[in-house]
Every structure is written in C-alpha cells, then in structure tokens.
N, CA, C and O atoms as a GROMACS GRO file, in nm:
protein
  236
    1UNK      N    1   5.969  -2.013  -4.067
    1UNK     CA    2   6.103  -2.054  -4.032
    1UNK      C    3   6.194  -2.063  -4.155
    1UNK      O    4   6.309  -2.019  -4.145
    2UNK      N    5   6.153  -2.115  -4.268
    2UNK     CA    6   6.264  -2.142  -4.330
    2UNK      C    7   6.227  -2.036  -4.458
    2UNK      O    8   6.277  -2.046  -4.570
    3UNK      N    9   6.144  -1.946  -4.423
    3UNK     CA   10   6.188  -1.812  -4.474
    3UNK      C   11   6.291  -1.720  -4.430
    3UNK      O   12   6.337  -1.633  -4.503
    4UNK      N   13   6.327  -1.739  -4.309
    4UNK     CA   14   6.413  -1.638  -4.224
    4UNK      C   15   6.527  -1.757  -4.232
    4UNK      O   16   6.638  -1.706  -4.220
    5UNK      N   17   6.532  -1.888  -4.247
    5UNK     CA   18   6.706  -1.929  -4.256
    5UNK      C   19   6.733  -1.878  -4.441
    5UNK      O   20   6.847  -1.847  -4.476
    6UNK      N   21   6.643  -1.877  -4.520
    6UNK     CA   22   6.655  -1.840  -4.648
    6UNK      C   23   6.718  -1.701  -4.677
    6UNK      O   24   6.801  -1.677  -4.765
    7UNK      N   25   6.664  -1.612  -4.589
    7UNK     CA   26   6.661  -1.446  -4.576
    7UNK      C   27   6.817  -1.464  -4.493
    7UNK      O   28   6.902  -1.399  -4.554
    8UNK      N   29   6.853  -1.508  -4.417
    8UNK     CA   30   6.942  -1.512  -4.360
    8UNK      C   31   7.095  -1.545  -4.446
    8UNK      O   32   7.208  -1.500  -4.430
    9UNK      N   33   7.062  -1.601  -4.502
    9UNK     CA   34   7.198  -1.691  -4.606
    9UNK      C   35   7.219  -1.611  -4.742
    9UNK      O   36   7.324  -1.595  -4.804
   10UNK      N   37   7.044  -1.548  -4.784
   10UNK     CA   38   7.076  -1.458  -4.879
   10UNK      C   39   7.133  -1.320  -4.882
   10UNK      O   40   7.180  -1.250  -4.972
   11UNK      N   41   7.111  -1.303  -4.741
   11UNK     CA   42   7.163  -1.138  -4.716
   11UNK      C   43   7.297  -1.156  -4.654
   11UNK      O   44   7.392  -1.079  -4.667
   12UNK      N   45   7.295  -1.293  -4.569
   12UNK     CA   46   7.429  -1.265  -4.486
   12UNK      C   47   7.458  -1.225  -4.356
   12UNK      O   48   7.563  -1.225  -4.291
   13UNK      N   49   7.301  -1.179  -4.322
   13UNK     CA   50   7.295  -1.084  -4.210
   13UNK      C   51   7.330  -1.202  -4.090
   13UNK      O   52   7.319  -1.323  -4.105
   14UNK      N   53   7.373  -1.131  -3.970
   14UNK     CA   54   7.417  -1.228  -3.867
   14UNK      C   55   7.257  -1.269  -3.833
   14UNK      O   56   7.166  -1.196  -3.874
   15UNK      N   57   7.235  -1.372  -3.767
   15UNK     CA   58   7.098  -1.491  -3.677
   15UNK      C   59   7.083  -1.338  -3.609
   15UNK      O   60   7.024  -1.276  -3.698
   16UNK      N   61   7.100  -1.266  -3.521
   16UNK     CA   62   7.056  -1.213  -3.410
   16UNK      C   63   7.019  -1.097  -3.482
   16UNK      O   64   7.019  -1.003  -3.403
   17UNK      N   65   6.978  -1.048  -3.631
   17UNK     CA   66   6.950  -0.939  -3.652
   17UNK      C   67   6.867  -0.921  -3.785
   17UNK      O   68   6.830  -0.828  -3.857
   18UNK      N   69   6.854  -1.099  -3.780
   18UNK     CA   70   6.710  -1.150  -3.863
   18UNK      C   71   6.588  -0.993  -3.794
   18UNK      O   72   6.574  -0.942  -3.683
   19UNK      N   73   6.525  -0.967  -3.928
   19UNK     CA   74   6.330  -0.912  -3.896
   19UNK      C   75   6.265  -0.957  -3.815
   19UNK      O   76   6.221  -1.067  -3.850
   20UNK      N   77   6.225  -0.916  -3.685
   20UNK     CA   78   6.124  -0.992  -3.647
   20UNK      C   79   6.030  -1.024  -3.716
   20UNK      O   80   5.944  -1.075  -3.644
   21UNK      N   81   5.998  -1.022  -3.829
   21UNK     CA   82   5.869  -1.047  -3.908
   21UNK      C   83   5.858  -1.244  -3.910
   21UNK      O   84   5.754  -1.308  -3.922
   22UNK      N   85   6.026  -1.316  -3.891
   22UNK     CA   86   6.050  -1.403  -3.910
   22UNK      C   87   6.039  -1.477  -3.760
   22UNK      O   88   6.052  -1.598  -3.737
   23UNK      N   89   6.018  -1.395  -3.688
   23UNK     CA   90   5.983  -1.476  -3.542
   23UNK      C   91   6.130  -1.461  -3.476
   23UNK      O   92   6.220  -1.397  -3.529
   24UNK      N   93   6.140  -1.531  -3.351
   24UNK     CA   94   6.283  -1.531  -3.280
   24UNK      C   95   6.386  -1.567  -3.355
   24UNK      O   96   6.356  -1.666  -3.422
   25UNK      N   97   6.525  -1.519  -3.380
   25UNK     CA   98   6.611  -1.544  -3.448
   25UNK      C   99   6.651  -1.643  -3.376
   25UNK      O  100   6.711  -1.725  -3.444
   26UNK      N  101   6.640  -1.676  -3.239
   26UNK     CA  102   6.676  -1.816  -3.173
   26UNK      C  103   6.615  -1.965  -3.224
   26UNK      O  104   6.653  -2.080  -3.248
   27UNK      N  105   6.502  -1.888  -3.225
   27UNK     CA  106   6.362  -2.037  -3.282
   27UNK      C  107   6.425  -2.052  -3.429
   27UNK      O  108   6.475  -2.161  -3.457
   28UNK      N  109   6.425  -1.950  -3.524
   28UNK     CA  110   6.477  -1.971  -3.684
   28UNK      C  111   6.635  -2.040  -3.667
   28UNK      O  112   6.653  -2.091  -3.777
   29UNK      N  113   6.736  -2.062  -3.598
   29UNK     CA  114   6.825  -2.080  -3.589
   29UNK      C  115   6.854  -2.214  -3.537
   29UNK      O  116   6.909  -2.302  -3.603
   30UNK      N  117   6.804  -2.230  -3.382
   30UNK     CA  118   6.752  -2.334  -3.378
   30UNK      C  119   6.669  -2.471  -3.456
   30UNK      O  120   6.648  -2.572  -3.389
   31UNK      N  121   6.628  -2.465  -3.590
   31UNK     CA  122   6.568  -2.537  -3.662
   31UNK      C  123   6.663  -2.554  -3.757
   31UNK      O  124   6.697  -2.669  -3.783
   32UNK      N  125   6.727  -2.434  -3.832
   32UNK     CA  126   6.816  -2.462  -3.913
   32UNK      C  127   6.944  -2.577  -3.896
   32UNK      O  128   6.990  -2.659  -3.975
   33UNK      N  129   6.989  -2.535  -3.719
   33UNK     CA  130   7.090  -2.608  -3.661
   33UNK      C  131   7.009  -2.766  -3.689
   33UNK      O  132   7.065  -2.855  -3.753
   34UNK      N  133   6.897  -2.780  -3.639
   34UNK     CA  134   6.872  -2.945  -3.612
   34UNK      C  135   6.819  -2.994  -3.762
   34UNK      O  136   6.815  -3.116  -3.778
   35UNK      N  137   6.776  -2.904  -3.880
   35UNK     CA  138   6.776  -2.950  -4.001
   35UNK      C  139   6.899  -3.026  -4.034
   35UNK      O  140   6.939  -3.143  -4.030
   36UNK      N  141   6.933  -2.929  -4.062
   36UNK     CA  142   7.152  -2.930  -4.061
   36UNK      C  143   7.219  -3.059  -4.041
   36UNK      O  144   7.286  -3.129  -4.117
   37UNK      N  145   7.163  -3.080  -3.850
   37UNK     CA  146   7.243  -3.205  -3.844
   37UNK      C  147   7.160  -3.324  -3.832
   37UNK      O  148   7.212  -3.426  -3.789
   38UNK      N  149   7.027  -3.323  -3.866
   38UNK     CA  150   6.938  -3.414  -3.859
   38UNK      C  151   6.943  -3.503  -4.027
   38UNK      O  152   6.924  -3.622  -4.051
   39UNK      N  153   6.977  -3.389  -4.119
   39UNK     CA  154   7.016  -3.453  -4.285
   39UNK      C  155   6.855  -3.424  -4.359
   39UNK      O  156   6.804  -3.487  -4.451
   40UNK      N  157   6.792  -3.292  -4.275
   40UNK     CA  158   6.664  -3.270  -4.354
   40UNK      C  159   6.684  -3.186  -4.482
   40UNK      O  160   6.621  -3.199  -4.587
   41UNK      N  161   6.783  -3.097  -4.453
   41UNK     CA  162   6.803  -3.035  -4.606
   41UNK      C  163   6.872  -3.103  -4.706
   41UNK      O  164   6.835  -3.082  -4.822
   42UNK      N  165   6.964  -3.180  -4.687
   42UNK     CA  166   7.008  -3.302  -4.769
   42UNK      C  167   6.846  -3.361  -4.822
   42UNK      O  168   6.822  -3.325  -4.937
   43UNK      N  169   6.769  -3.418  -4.778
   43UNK     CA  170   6.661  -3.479  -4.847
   43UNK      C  171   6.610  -3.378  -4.908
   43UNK      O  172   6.595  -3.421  -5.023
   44UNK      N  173   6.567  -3.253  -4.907
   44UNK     CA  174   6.487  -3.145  -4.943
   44UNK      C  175   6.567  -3.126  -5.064
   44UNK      O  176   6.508  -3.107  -5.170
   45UNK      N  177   6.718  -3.132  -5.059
   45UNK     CA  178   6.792  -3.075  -5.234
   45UNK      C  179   6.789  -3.186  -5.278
   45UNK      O  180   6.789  -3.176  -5.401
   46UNK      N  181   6.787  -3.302  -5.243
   46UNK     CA  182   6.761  -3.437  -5.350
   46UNK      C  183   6.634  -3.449  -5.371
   46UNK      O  184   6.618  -3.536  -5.456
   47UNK      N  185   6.502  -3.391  -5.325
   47UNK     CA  186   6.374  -3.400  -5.373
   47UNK      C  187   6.411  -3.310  -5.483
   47UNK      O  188   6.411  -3.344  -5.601
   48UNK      N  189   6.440  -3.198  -5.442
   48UNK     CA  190   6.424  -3.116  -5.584
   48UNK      C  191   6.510  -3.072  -5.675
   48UNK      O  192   6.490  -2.985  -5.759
   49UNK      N  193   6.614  -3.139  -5.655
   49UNK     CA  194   6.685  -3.181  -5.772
   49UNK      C  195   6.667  -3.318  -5.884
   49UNK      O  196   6.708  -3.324  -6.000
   50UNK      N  197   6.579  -3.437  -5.792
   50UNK     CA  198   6.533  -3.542  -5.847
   50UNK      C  199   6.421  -3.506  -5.953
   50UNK      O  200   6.419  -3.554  -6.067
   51UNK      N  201   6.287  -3.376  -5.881
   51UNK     CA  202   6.206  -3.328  -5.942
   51UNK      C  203   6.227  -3.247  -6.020
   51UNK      O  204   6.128  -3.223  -6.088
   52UNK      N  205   6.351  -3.166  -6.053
   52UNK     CA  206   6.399  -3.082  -6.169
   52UNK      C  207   6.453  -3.129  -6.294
   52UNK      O  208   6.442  -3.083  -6.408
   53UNK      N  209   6.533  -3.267  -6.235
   53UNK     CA  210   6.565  -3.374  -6.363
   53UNK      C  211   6.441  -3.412  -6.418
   53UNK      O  212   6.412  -3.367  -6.530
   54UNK      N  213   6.352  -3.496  -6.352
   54UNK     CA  214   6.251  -3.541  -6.407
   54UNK      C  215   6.147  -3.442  -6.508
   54UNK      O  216   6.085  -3.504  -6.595
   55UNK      N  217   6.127  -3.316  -6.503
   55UNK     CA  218   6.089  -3.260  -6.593
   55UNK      C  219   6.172  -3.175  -6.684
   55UNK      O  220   6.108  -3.102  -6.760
   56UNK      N  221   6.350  -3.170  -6.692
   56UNK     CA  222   6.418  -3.141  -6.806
   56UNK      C  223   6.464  -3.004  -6.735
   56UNK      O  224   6.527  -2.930  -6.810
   57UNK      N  225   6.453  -2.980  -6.667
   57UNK     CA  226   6.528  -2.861  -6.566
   57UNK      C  227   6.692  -2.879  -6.573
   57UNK      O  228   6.759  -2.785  -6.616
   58UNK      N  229   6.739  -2.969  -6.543
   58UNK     CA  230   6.851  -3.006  -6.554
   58UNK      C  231   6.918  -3.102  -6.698
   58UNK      O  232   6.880  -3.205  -6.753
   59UNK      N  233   7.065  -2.983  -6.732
   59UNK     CA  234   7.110  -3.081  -6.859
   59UNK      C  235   7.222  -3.200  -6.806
   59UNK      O  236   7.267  -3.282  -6.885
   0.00000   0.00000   0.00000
C-alpha cells in the first residue's frame, strides 16, 4: 500500500492508473484517504524527522 501512495505522488500519475503490481488503486487510495485524515502520516514525518535529528541528519 504505501508503496503505490509513494509511486503515486512521485510520478503524479492519476489513483486509477496506479500498476496493478500495487493492488487496487481503490484499496491504495482508500488508505491513503483514512491515513490523511486519521493524522497517521503526520506521526510517521515526526517519527522520522525526530529520528533524523537524533542522529545529526538534520542541521
């Protein structure tokens, strides 16, 4: 799943014309939407932005 919202944002390509390699573009889309408004990717960039400070990743 969150290879195909990744693949999706990096290419640009519209949800409905995601690879199937990534499964239903409904199911990948669907998750992204309830990440989104659930505030799971908000925690996911403060994990790893917290974990990039902590070892000098960030000036």
């Amino acid at each position: 799943m969150v290879e195909g919202i990744i693949y999706r944002y990096r290419t640009g390509t519209p949800w409905r014309d995601l690879p199937e390699s990534f499964g239903s573009w409904k199911t990948v889309w669907k998750r992204h939407r309830r990440f989104s408004g659930d505030g799971t990717w908000d925690k996911i960039l403060t994990e790893l932005l917290t974990h990039a400070d902590e070892v000098g990743l960030i000036e």
